[in-house]
C-alpha positions, -999 to 999 in steps of 0.1 A, spaced: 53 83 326 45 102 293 65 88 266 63 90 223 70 64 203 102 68 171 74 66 145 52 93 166 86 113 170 89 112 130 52 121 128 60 153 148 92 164 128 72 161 96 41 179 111 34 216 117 33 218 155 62 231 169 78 212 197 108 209 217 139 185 210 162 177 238 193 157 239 201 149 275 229 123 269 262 126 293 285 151 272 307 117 269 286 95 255 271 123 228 308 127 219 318 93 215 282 83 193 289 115 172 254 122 161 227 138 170 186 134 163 184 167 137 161 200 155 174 190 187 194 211 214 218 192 241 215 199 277 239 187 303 215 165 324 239 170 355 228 208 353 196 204 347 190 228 376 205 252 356 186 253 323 153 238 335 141 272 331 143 279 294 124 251 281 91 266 270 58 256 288 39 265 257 45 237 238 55 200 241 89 186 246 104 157 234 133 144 258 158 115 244 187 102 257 208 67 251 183 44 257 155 60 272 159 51 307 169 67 337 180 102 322 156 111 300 128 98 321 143 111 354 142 144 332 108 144 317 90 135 353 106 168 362 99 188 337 63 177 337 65 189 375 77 225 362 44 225 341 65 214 307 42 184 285 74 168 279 77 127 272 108 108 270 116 92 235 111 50 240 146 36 232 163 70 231 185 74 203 194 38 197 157 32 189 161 59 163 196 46 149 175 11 149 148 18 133 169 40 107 156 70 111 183 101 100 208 114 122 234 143 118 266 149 129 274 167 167 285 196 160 308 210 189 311 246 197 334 269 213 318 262 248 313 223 245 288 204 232 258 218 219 
């Protein structure tokens, strides 16, 4: 399983080549942790079916959830199948919070969460 590390995470934010960020925590448990890694876009991993389509093939894509377990790495082996270089952040977003890295508020919108 492709995976990227926090510190290679923060590499890639400060760098120049443009990637993809996804959240895919459960809608609740984004909500209830209030924050989000900054640059990234939420997807609903139960309709994944739905929006598997719009991630670009032509660059990489960074997948995080919670931990970094089942959801994010369910999510990057099928992406990866689709064609997608994507890799599941190790630890998800607690890794980040852990190893104080910044985080900024979820911002809800008119639809749900973003």
């Amino acid at each position: 399983m492709s995976h990227i590390t926090v510190a290679e995470l923060a590499l890639w934010q400060r760098g120049e080549l443009p990637f993809t960020l996804l959240d895919v925590r459960r809608a609740e448990k984004r909500a209830a942790e209030g924050d989000e890694i900054g640059g990234g876009q939420w997807r609903d991993p139960a309709r994944w079916l739905d929006w598997k389509d719009t991630i670009p093939s032509t660059q990489p894509a960074v997948v995080y959830c919670a931990f970094g377990h089942e959801i994010s790495q369910g999510l990057t082996a099928a992406l990866r199948a689709l064609g997608v270089d994507a890799r599941h952040l190790e630890g998800g977003i607690a890794a980040w919070r852990d190893a104080e890295r910044p985080l900024q508020p979820v911002v809800p919108t008119a639809d749900g969460p973003r």
